[in-house]
C-alpha positions, 0 to 999 in steps of 0.5 A: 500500500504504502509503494502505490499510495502517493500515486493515488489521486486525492479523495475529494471532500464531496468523494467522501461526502457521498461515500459516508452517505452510500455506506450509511445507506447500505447499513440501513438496508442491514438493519444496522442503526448505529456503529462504532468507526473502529478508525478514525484517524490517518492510516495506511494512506487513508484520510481522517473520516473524522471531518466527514463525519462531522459534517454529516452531523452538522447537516443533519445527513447522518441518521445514524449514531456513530461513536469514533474511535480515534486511532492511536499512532503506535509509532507515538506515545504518550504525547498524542494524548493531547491531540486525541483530546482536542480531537475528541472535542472538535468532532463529537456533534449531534450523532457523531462521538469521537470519545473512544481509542482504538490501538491495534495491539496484534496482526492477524494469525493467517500471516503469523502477525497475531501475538501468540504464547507459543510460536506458530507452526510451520507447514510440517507441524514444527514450531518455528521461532515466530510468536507474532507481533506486540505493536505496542509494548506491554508496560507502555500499553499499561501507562497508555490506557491508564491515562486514556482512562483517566481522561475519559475515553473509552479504549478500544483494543484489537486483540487477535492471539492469546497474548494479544489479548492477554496483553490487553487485558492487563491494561485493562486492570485497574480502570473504571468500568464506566469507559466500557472498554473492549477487545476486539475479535478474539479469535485465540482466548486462553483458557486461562484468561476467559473469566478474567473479561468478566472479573475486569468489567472488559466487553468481549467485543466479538465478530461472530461471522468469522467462527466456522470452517471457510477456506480461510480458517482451513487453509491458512490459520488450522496448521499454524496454530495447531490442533490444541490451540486451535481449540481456543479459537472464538470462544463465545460460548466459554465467556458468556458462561464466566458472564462477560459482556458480550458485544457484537459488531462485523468489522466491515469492509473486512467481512459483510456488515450483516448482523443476521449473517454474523449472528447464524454464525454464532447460533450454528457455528458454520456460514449460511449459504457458503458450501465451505470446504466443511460444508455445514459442519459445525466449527467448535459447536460447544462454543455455540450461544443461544438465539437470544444471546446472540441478538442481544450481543448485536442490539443491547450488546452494541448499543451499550458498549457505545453509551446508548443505554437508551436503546438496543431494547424495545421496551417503554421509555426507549428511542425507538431505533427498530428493525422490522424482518421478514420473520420470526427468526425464533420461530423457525429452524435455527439453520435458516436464521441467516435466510431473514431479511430486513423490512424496514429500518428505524432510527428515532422513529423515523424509517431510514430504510424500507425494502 
């Protein structure tokens, strides 16, 4: 990216513009009413949204809720915290918030990036000597979400291995429970470390589309990891019953933003519609959650990670931001969850989307 980007032309103000307002408008069409923007910063060669964002806010153009987390320069410290701040300051208006922080702690595990306790294995089963990548120091993560903490953001953690989010859980200790800080993604928990989201008041902030068997898990993370390990992988099951929080987004434009696809995912443990190498086979089914768990991680579970108390339930006295399908996915087989399509998208009342 970085050997082609100066060659790219520059993204017109009025690009960006209409690219936020066809997104949000795809959103809708899924049902989503609201969302965390995991990046909100320059990175990889892309702009800030930031100023996007706040300008749909001022037009009333942006009908959906949408929390920032502001990206933390992991090549700086301590002193971009100020930045941040006045950041948080200038963009937060009308639906738009920038009060969280985003550190990407780890890669991914398909490129051996993911910080891991013991060292991948190669194509043969033989561990090699990579264990993954710590972009940010430990001890120095520590100090930076303790300040981030005292200066009211929420900390938002991408934690992909076990050491990853091992690591990220030990910033975590000792901060307020009111930021509702999360990690993100999950993919390898620790056994060790499963009750320690629940005991430290930390969301599990989980992507549940990517639990099953597709050519990705099969060919380019189950060798590396190895069949003990491999075991650990999104464990939803295992943290809901130690009581953590679970909280639910799709990581989009990595993966589909649709919930009811992500959320058959959870419930099933094998992709709707997608004949994978294992087909329907179901990928850990113990670590299966209920119907209703799985809903409330992608509604209450996202509205309260991002200080929405007042919607995410349909109940009195709550914003009516409502989501209509085509049917009960509760009434029906458990297999055909993904099959639902949404009707109709409310925000504050007021339809965003109808089919």
């Amino acid at each position: 990216m970085h050997a082609v980007v100066r060659h790219v032309p520059a993204t017109d103000p009025e690009d960006y513009y209409r690219g936020l307002l066809a997104g949000q408008t795809y959103l809708h069409s899924l049902g989503v009413t609201g969302w965390q923007d995991a990046i909100v910063g320059d990175y990889a060669g892309m702009d800030d949204p930031g100023p996007t964002y706040l300008q749909a806010a001022r037009t009333g153009d942006l009908t959906a809720h949408v929390v920032g987390a502001l990206w933390w320069n992991r090549d700086l410290g301590e002193e971009q915290v100020a930045s941040l701040m006045e950041r948080r300051a200038t963009y937060t208006h009308g639906r738009f918030r920038a009060t969280s922080v985003k550190v990407m702690q780890d890669g991914v595990a398909e490129n051996g990036t993911a910080a891991m306790t013991a060292p991948y294995l190669d194509r043969c089963g033989h561990a090699t000597t990579n264990t993954g990548h710590s972009f940010v120091d430990p001890d120095a993560l520590r100090a930076y979400v303790a300040r981030l903490d005292a200066e009211g953001f929420q900390v938002h953690v991408h934690g992909i291995g076990d050491r990853g989010v091992r690591e990220a859980l030990d910033a975590f200790a000792g901060t307020s429970p009111d930021r509702r800080h999360h990690i993100a993604h999950l993919q390898v928990v620790h056994p060790d470390d499963v009750r320690r989201f629940a005991d430290l008041g930390v969301a599990a902030n989980i992507q549940a589309l990517w639990a099953c068997l597709d050519d990705q898990m099969v060919d380019l993370t189950l060798p590396f990891l190895g069949s003990r390990r491999a075991a650990w992988q999104y464990p939803f099951g295992d943290l809901h019953r130690a009581g953590a929080r679970l909280v639910a987004g799709s990581d989009w434009p990595v993966s589909t933003p649709n919930p009811l696809e992500a959320i058959h995912v959870a419930v099933n443990r094998w992709a709707y519609g997608e004949d994978g190498p294992a087909g329907s086979e179901p990928f850990l089914p113990e670590q299966a959650i209920g119907l209703e768990t799985a809903f409330a991680a992608y509604t209450s579970g996202s509205a309260w990670v991002n200080h929405r108390d007042e919607a995410g339930t349909v109940a009195p006295g709550q914003v009516a931001d409502l989501v209509v399908l085509d049917r009960d996915p509760f009434a029906g087989s458990p297999t055909q969850i993904g099959a639902a399509q949404v009707v109709s998208t409310w925000v504050d009342g007021v339809p965003v989307y109808e089919a």
